[in-house]
N, C-alpha and C positions, 0 to 999 in steps of 0.2 A: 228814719230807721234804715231806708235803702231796701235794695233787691238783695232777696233772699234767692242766690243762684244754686244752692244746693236744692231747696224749696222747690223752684220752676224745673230743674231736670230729677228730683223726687227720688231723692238718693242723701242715704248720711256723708255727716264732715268728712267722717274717718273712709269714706270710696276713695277705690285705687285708682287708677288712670284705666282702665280693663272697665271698669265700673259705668266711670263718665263714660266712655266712650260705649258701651251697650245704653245707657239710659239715653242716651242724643239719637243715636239708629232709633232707636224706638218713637220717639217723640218727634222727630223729624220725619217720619215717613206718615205718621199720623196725620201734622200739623202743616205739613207742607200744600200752601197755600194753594198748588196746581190742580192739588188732590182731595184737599178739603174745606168745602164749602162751605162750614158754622161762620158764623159771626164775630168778627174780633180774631179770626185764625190769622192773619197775617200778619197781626202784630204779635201773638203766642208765638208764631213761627220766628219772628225776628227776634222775641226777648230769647227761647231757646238758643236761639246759635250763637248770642251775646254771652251767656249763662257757659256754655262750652268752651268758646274761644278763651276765657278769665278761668274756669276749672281743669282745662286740659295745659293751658302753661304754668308749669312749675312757679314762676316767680309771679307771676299775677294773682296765681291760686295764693301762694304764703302773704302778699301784700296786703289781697283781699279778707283772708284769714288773722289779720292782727288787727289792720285797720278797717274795715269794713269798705262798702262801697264810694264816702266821700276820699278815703284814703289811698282807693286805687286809683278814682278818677282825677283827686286834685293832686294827686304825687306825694312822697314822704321822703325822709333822708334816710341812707340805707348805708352800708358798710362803704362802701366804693364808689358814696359820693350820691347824689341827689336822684333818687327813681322818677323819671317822668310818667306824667300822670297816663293811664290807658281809657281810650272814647272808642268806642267797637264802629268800626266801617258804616255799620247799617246795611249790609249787604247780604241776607240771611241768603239769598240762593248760591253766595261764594263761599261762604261757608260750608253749605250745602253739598256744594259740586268739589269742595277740597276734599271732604271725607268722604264721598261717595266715589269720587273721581267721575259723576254723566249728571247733568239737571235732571233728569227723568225723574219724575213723581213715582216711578216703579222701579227704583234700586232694589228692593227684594226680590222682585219679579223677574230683574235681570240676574240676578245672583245664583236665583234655583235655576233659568236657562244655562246660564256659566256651567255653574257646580249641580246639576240634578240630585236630588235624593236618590237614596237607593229604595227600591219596594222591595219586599220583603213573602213570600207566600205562610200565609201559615192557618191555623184550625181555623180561628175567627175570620179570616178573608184575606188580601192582601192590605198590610201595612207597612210605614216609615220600616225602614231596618232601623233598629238597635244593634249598637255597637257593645261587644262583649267585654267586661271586664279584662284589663290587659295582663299578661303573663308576665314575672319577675322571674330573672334566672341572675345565680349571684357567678360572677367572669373576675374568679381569680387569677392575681397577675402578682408573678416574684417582680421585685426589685428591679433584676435584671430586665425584664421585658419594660417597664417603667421608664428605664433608662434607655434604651434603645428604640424600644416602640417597633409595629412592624405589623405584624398580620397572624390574629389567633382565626382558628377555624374552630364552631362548635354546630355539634349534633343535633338536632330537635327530629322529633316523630310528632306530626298533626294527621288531621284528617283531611284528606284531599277528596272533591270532586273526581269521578272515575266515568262518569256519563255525562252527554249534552247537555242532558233535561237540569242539571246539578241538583239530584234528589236522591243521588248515589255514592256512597264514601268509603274508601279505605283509609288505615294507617300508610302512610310513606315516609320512609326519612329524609329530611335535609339538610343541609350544610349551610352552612349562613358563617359568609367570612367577614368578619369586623377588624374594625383598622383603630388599631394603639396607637395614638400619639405619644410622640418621648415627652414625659413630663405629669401624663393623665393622672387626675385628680382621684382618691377614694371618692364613692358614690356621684359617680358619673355615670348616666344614665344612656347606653344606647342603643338606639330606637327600630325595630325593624317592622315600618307597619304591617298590620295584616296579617302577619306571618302564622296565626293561630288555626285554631281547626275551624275548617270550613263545616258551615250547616248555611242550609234554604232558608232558616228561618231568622238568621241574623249575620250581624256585618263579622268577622274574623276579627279577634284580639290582636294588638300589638304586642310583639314581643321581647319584651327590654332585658338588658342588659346590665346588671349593675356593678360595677368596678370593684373589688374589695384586694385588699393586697395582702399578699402573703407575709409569712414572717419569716425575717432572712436570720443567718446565724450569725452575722455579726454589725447589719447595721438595722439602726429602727429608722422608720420616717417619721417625719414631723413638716408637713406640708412640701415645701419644697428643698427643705434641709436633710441630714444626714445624721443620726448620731453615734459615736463611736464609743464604746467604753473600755477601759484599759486599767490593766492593775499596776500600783507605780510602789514603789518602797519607799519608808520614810524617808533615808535616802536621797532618795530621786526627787522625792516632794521639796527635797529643801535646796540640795543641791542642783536640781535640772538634769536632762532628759532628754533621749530623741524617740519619740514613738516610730514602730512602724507599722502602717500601713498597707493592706493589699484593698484596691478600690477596685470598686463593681466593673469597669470597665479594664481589667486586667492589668492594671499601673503597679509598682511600687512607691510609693511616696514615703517623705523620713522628715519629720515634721518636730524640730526643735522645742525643747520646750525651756525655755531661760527664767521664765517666774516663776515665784514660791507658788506650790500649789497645795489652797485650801482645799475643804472637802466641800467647798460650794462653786470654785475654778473651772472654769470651762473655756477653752482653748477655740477659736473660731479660725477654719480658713476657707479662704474663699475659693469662691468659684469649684468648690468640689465635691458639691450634693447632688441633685436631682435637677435636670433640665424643666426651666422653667416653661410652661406650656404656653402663653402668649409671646416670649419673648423669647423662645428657642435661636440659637444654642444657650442661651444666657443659663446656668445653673445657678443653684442654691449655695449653702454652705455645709460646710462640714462642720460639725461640734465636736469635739472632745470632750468626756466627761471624764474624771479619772475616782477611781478607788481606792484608796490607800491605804498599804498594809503596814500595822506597826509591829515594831521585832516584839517577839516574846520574853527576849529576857538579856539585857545591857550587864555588861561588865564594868565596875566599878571606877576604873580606867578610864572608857569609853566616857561614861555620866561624866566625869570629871572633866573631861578634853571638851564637852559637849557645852558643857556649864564655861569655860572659859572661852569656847567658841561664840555662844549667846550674851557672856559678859563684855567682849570684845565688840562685841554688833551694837550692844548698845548704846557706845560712845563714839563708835567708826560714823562715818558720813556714811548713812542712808544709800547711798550709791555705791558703795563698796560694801555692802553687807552680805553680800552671796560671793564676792570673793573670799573676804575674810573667813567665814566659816569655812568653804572649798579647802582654804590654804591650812588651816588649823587640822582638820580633817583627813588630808590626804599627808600631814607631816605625822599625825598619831599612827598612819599604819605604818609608814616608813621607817615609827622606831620600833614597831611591833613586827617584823618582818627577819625570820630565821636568818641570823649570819652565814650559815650555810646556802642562804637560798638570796644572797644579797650578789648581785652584778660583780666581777672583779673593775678593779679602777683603769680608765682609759691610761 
């Protein structure tokens, strides 16, 4: 049947990597053979860091996960050619000293010297501090700041220590300057420890941050794209169109539009949404979305010219079908056009 290595570190399949890795501190600091004396510990101690090394790698964990123990030990074929098989060192104090980074049989011991607890005073005696519940404040941001990024300043009122003894507190306000990356993500969390009301009797709240973005009057976001929407006439939907444009970073842009546009068409240009936040200045795109208005009410004329405009498209080559209607179209108003109000001849 093999080793049951989720078994030996006593944790389910479905454990994250956060998971394995507290269930091995735990058991290794138990089992570690410098420190514990039972019978048969130092071979617990070796199968433990075998059980770790095969659950905390990705791909030995998924090998072991399909084929069980003979399947990761004798190898299997895998997408990209032939997995060889995995035999653990047998070296549980190198495993040991990898995740703890010291041999000491008292990694914990060193860790509360490193990092001491905090005490804490209170009715029942002095205890551990606890840590309070952290504070949510919600840090709206236009577009514009999104795009630029730069430096918002925001207000809090906590309780401040006012004496040595810290058994004494006022209200004080403070200032807490956070820093915008161009590009920032909605619900982005950012973190200002501690920053909450001080008391004797526990650790201060952290004070977060959450990103939420404003609504602008003419573009929406959509991760790191841009959407634009624009009213086009029938018209323009058949004929073509140049939209314009005023972008967040004060541009004009004038953005051709040559396809027929359905009412499911959407026009993509690059590079002119929202700065991507890992790969800044790289931006997004800009969408186009259009709406289209249809006339209220065709003159019989018009229908007719229209009808042989559409008759003509559908025997024309595919490729000349938006000229053909252009040119039928822009002749029907040329005979519709006041002789009084017609150019005299060159």
């Amino acid at each position: 049947m093999g080793i049951d290595y989720y078994g030996v570190l006593q944790i389910p399949r479905t454990s994250r990597d956060l998971n394995i890795k507290k269930a091995y501190r735990n058991l290794a600091l138990e089992f570690n053979s410098d420190r514990c004396k039972q019978e048969n510990s130092k071979q617990v101690f070796a199968l433990i860091g075998e059980a770790y090394e095969v659950l905390s790698d990705p791909l030995r964990r998924a090998v072991y996960d399909q084929y069980g123990e003979e399947g990761l030990k004798n190898g299997v074929p895998g997408p990209d050619g032939y997995i060889p098989g995995y035999h653990y060192h047998g070296d549980p104090m190198r495993t040991y000293n990898d995740f703890f980074g010291t041999s000491s049989p008292y990694a914990d011991l060193l860790d509360v010297l490193k990092n001491p607890q905090k005490l804490c005073k209170k009715t029942t005696g002095i205890e551990v501090c606890k840590k309070q519940q952290p504070i949510k404040h919600p840090l709206h941001l236009t577009l514009h700041e999104v795009f630029f990024g730069g430096i918002k300043k925001m207000k809090i009122h906590r309780l401040t220590f006012i004496n040595e003894k810290h058994n004494k507190t006022e209200v004080k306000e403070k200032i807490l300057t956070i820093p915008i990356k161009p590009g920032i993500k909605a619900g982005t969390e950012i973190i200002f420890p501690e920053e909450g009301d001080q008391n004797p009797a526990y650790i201060p709240a952290d004070v977060i941050f959450v990103v939420e973005d404003k609504p602008h009057e003419t573009f929406i976001r959509q991760d790191d794209n841009l959407i634009f929407r624009t009213n086009v006439t029938l018209e323009d939907a058949l004929i073509g169109t140049v939209v314009t444009i005023h972008t967040i970073d004060h541009r004009t842009i004038r953005v051709p539009i040559t396809d027929i546009i359905s009412p499911m068409y959407e026009k993509f240009v690059e590079n002119e949404g929202l700065p991507i936040l890992d790969k800044y200045p790289e931006k997004g795109n800009l969408i186009i979305r259009f709406d289209i208005t249809f006339p209220d009410y065709l003159p019989r004329s018009c229908k007719e010219t229209l009808k042989k405009a559409f008759d003509l498209a559908k025997v024309a080559d595919s490729r000349n079908q938006h000229e053909s209607i252009n040119k039928l179209v822009l002749a029907d108003k040329m005979f519709r056009i006041d002789p009084d109000e017609q150019l005299p001849p060159l």
